[in-house]
N, CA, C and O atoms as a MOPAC input file, in Angstrom:
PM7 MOZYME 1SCF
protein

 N      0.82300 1    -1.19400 1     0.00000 1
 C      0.00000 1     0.00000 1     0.00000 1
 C      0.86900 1     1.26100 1     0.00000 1
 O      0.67000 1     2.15700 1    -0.82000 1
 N      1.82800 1     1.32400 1     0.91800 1
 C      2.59400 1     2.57300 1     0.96100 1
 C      3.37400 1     2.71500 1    -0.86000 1
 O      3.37700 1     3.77000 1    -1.49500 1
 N      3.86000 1     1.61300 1    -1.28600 1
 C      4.40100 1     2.20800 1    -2.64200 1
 C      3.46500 1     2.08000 1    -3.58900 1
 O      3.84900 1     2.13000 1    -4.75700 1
 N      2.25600 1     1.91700 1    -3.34800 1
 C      1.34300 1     2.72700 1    -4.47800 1
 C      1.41400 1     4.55300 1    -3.88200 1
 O      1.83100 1     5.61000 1    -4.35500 1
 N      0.84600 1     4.18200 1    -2.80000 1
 C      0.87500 1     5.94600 1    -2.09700 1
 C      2.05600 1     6.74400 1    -2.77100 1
 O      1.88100 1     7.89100 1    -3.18400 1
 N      2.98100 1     6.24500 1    -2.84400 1
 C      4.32500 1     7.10800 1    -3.15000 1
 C      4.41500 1     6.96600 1    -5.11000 1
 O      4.94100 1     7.91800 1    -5.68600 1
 N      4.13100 1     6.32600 1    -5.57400 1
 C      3.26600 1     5.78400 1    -6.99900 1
 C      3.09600 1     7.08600 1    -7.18500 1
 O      3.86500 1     7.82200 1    -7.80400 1
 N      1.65200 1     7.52500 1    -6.42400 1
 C      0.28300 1     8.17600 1    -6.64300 1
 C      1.06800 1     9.49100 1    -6.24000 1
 O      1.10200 1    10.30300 1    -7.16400 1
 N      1.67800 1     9.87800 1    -5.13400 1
 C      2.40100 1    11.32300 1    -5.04100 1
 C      3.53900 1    11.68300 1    -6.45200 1
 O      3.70900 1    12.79400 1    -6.95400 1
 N      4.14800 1    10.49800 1    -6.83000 1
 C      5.04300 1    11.03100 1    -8.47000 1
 C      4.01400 1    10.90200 1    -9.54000 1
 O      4.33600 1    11.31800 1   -10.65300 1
 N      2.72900 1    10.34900 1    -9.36800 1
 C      2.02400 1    10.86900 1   -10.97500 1
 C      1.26700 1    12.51900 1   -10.78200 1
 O      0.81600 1    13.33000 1   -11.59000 1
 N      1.45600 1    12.49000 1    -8.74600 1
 C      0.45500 1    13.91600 1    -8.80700 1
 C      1.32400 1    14.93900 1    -9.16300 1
 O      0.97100 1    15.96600 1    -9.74200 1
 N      2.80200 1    14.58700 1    -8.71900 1
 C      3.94900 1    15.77700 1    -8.89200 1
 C      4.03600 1    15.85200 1   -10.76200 1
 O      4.47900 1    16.87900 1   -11.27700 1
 N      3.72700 1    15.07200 1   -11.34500 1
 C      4.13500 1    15.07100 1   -13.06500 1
 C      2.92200 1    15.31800 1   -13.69200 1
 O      2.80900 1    15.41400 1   -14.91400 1
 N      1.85500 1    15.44300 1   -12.76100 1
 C      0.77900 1    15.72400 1   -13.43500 1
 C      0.66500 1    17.30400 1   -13.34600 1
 O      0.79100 1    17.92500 1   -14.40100 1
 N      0.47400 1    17.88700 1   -12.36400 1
 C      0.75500 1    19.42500 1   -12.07200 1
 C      2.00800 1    19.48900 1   -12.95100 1
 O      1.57700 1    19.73000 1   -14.07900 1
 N      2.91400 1    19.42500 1   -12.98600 1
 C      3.91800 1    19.68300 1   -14.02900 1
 C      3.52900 1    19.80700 1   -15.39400 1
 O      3.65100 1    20.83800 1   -16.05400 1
 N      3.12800 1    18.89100 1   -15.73800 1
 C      2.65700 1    18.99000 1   -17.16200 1
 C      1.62100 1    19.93300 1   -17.15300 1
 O      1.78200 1    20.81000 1   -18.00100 1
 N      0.71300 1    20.02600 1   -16.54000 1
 C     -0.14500 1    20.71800 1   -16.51500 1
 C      0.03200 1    22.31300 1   -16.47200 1
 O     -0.70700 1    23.06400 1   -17.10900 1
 N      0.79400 1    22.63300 1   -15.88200 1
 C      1.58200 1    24.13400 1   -15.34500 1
 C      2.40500 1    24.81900 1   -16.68600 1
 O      2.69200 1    26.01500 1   -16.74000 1
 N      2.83400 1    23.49400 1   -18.11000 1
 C      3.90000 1    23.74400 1   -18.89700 1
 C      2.86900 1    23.95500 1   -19.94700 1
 O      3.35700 1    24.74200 1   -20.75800 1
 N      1.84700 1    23.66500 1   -20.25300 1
 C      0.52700 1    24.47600 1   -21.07800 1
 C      0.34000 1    25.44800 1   -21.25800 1
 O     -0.03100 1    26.17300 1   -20.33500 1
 N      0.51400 1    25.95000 1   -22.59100 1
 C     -0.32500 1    27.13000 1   -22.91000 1
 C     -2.02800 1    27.30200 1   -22.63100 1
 O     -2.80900 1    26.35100 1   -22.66900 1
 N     -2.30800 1    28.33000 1   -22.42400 1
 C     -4.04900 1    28.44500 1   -22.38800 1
 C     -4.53600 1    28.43100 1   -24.36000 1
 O     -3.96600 1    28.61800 1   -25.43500 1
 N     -5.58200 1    28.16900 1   -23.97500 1
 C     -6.14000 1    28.05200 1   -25.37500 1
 C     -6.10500 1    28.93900 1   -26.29400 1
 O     -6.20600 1    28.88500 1   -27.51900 1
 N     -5.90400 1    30.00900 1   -25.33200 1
 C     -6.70900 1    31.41300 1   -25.76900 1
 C     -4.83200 1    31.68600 1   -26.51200 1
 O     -4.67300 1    32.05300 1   -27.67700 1
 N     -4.12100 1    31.52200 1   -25.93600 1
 C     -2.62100 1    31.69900 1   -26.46800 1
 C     -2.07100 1    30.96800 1   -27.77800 1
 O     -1.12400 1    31.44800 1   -28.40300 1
 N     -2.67800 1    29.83900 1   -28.14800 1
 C     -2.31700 1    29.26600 1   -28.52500 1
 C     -2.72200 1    29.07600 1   -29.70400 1
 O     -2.02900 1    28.34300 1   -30.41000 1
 N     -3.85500 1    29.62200 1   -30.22700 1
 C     -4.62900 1    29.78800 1   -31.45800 1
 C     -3.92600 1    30.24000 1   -32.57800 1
 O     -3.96700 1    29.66500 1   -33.66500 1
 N     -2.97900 1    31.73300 1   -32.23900 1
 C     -2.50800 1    32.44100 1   -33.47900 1
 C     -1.34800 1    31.96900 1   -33.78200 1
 O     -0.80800 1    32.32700 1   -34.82900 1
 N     -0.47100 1    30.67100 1   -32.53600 1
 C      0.38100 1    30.66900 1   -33.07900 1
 C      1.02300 1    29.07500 1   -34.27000 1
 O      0.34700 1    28.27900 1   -34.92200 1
 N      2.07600 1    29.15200 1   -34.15200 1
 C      2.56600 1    28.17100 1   -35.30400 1
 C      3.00700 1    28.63600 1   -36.75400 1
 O      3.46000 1    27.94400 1   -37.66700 1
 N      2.77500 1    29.86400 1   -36.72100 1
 C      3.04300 1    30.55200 1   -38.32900 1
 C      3.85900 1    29.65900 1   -39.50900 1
 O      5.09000 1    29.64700 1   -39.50300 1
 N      3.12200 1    28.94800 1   -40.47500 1
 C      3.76500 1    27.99700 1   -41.67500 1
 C      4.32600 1    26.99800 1   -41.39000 1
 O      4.78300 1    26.86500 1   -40.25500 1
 N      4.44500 1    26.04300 1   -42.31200 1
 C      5.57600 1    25.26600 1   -41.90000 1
 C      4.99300 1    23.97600 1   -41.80300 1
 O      4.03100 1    23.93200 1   -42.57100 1
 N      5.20400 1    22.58400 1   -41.01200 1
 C      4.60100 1    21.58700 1   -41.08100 1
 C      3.88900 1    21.48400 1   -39.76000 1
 O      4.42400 1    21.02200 1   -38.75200 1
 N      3.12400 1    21.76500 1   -39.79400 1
 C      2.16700 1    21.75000 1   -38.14000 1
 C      2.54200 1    20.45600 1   -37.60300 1
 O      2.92100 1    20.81300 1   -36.48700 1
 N      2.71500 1    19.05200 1   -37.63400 1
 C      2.62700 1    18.09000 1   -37.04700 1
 C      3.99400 1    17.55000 1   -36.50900 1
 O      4.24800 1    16.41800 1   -36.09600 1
 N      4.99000 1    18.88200 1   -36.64000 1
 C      6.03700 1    18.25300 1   -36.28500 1
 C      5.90000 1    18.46900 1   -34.38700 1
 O      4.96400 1    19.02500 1   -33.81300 1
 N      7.04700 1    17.88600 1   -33.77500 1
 C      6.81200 1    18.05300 1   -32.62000 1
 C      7.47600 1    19.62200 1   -31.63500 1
 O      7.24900 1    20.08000 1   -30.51600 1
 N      8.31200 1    19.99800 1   -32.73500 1
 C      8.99000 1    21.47400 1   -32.07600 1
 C      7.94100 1    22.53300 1   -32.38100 1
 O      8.31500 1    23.67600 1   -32.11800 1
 N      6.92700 1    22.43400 1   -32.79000 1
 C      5.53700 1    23.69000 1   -33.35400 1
 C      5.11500 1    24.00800 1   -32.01500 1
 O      5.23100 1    23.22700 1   -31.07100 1
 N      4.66600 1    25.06700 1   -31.95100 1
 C      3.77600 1    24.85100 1   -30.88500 1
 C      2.75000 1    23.93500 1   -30.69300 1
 O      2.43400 1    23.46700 1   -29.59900 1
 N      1.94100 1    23.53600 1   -32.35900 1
 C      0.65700 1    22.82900 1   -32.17500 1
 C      0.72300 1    21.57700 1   -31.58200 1
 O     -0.08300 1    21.02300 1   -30.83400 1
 N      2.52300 1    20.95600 1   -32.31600 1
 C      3.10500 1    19.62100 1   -31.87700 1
 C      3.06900 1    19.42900 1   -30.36800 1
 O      2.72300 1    18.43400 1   -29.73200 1
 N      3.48600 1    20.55800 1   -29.96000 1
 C      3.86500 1    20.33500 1   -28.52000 1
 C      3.22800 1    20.35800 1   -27.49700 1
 O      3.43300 1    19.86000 1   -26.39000 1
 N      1.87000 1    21.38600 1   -28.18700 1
 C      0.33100 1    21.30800 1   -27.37000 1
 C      0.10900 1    19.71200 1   -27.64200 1
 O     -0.43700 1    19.19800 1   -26.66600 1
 N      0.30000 1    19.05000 1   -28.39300 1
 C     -0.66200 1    17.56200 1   -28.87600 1
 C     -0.13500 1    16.88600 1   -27.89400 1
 O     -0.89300 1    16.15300 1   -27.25800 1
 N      1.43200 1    16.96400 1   -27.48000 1
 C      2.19600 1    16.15600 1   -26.97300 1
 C      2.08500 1    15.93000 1   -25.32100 1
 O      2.22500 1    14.99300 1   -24.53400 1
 N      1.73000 1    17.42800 1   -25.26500 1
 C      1.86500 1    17.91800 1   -23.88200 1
 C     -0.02800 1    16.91100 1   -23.54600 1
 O     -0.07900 1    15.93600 1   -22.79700 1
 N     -1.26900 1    17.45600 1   -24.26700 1
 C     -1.95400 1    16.86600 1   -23.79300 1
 C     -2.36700 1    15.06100 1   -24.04400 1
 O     -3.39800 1    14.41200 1   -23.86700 1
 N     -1.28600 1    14.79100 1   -24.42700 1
 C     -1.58000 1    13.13500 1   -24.55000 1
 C     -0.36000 1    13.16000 1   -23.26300 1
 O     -0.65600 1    12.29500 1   -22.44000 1
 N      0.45200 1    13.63700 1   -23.01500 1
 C      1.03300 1    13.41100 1   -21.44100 1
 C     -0.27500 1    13.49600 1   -20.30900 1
 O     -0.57200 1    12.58300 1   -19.53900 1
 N     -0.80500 1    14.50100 1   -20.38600 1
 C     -1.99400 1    14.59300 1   -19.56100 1
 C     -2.85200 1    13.78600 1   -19.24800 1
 O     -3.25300 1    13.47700 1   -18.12600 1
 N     -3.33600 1    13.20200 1   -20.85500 1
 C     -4.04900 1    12.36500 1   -20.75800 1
 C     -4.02500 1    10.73400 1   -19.91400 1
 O     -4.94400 1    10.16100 1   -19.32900 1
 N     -2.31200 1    10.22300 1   -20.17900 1
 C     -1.91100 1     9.23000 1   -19.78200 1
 C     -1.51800 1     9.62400 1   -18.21300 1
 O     -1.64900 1     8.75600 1   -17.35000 1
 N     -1.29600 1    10.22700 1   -18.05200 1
 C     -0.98200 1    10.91000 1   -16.55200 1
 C     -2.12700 1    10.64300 1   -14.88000 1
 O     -1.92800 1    10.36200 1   -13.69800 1
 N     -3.53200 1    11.00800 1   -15.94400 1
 C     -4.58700 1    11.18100 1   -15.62600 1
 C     -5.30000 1     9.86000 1   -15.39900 1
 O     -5.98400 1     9.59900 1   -14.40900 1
 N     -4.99700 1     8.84100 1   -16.70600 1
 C     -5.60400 1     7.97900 1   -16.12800 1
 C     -4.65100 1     6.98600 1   -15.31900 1
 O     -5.10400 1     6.09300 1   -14.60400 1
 N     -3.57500 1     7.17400 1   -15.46100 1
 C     -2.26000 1     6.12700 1   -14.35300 1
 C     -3.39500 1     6.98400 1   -13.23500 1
 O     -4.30300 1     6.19900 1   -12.96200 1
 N     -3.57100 1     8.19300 1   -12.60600 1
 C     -3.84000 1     8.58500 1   -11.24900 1
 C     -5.20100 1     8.09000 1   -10.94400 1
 O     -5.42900 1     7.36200 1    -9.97800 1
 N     -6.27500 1     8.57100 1   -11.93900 1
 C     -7.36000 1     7.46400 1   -11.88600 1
 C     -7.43300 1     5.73700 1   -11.27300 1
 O     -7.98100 1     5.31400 1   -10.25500 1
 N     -6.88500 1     5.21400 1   -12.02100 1
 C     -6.57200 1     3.65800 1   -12.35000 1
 C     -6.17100 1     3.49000 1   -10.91700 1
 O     -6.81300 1     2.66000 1   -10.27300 1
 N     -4.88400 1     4.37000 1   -10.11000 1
 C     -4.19700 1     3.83500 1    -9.06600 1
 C     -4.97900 1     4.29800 1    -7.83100 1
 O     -4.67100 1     3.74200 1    -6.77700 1
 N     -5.85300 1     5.14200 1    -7.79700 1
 C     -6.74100 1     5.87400 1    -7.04900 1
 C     -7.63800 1     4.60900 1    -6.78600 1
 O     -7.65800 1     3.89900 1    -5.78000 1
 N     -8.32100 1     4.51200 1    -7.85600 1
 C     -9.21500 1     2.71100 1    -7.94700 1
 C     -8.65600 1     2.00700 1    -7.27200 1
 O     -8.93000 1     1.84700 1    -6.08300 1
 N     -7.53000 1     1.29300 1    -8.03100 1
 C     -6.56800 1     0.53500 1    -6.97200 1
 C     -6.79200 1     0.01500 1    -5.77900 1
 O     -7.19600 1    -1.07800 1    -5.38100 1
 N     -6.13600 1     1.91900 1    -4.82100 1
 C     -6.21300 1     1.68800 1    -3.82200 1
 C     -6.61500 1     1.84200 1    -2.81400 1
 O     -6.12100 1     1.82400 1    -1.68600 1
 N     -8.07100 1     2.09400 1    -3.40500 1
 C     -9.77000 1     1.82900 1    -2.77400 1
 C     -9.96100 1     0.10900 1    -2.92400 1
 O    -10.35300 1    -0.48300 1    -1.91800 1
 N     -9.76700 1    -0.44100 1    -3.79300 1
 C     -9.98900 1    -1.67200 1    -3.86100 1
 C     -9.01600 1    -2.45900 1    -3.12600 1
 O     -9.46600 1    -3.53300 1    -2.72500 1
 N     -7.80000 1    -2.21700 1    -2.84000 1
 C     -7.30900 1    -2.80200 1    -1.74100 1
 C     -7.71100 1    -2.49900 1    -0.05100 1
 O     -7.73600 1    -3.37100 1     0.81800 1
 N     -7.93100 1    -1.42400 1     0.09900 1
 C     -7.88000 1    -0.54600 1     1.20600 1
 C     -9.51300 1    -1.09900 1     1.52200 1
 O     -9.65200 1    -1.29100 1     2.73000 1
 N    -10.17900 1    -1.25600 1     1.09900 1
 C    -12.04300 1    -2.02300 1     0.92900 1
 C    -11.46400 1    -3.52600 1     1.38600 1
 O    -11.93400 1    -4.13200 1     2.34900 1
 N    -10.39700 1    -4.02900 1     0.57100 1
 C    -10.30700 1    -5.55000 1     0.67000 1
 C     -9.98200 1    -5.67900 1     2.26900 1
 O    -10.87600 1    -6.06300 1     3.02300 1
 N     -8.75300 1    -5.36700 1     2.74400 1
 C     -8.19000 1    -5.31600 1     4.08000 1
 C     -9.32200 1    -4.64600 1     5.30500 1
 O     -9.35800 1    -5.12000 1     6.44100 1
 N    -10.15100 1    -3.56800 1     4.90100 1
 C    -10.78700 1    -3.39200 1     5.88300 1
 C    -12.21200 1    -4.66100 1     6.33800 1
 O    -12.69800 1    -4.96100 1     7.42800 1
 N    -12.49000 1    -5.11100 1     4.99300 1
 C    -13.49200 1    -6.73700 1     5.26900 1
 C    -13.03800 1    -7.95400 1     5.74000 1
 O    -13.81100 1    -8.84100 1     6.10400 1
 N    -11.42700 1    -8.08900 1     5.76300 1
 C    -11.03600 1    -9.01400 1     6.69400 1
 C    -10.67800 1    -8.68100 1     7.76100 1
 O    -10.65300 1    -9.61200 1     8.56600 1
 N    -10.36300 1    -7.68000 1     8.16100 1
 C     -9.95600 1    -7.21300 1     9.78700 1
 C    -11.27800 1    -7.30400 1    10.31700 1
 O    -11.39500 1    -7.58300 1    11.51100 1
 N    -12.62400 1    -7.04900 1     9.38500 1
 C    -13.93300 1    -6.91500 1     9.97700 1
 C    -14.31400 1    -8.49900 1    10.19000 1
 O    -14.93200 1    -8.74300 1    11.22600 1
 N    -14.01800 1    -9.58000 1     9.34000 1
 C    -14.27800 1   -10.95700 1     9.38000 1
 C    -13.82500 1   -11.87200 1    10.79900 1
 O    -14.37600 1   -12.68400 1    11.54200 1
 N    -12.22800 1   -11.09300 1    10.66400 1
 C    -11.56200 1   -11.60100 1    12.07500 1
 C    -11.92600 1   -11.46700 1    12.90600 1
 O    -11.75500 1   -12.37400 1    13.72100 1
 N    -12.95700 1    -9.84000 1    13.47500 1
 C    -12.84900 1    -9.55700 1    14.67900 1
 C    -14.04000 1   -10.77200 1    15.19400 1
 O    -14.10300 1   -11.75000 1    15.93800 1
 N    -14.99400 1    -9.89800 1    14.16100 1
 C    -16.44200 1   -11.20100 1    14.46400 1
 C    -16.20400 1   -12.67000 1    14.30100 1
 O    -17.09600 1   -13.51300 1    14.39600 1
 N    -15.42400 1   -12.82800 1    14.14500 1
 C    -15.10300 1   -14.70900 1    14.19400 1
 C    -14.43900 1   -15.17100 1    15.24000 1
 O    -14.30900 1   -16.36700 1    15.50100 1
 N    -13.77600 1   -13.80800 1    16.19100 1
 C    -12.96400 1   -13.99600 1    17.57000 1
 C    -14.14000 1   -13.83000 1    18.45100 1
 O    -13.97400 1   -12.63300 1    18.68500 1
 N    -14.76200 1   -14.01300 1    18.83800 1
 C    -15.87700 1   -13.36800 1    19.94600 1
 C    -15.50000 1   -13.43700 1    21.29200 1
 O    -16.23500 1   -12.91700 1    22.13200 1
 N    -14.19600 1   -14.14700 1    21.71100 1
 C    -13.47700 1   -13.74200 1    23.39300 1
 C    -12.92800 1   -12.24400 1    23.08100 1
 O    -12.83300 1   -11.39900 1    23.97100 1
 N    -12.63300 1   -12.04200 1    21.94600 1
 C    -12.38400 1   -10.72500 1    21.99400 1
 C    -13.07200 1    -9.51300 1    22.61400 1
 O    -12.56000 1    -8.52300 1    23.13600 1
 N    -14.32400 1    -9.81900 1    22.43800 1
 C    -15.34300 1    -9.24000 1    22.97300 1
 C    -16.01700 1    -8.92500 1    24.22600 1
 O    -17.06900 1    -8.28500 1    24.21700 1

């Protein structure tokens, strides 16, 4: 559990990163002047690039978020199984 946690703190640190290295939309419209738009040094390239980082970023944090609800759910129904199956505990 702890090295998903630490997982989940380097996709949040690279996600704000990427996120922070974006132009706004509104910036980004006029530029690229000629040339082959699809290369990756354009701006347009690098907007494409930057948001398919995002994209994959987003769902690694998603996916591991799931995760580790679904573990963290699993462990709390057997600590709950144990206690009620000990009843001197009680």
């Amino acid at each position: 559990m702890n090295t998903l946690l630490i997982i989940q703190i380097f996709i949040t640190l690279a996600l704000i990163g990427v996120i922070l290295l974006q132009r706004s939309e509104g910036g980004a419209l006029g530029m690229g002047g000629g040339g082959n738009s699809s290369s990756m040094f354009t701006a347009r390239g690098t907007s494409n690039l930057l948001t398919r980082i995002t994209t994959v970023l987003a769902v690694l944090f998603m996916g591991n978020c799931l995760l580790m609800t679904v573990i963290t759910s699993h462990s709390i129904n057997n600590q709950t199984k144990v206690v009620s199956q000990n009843p001197s505990q009680q």
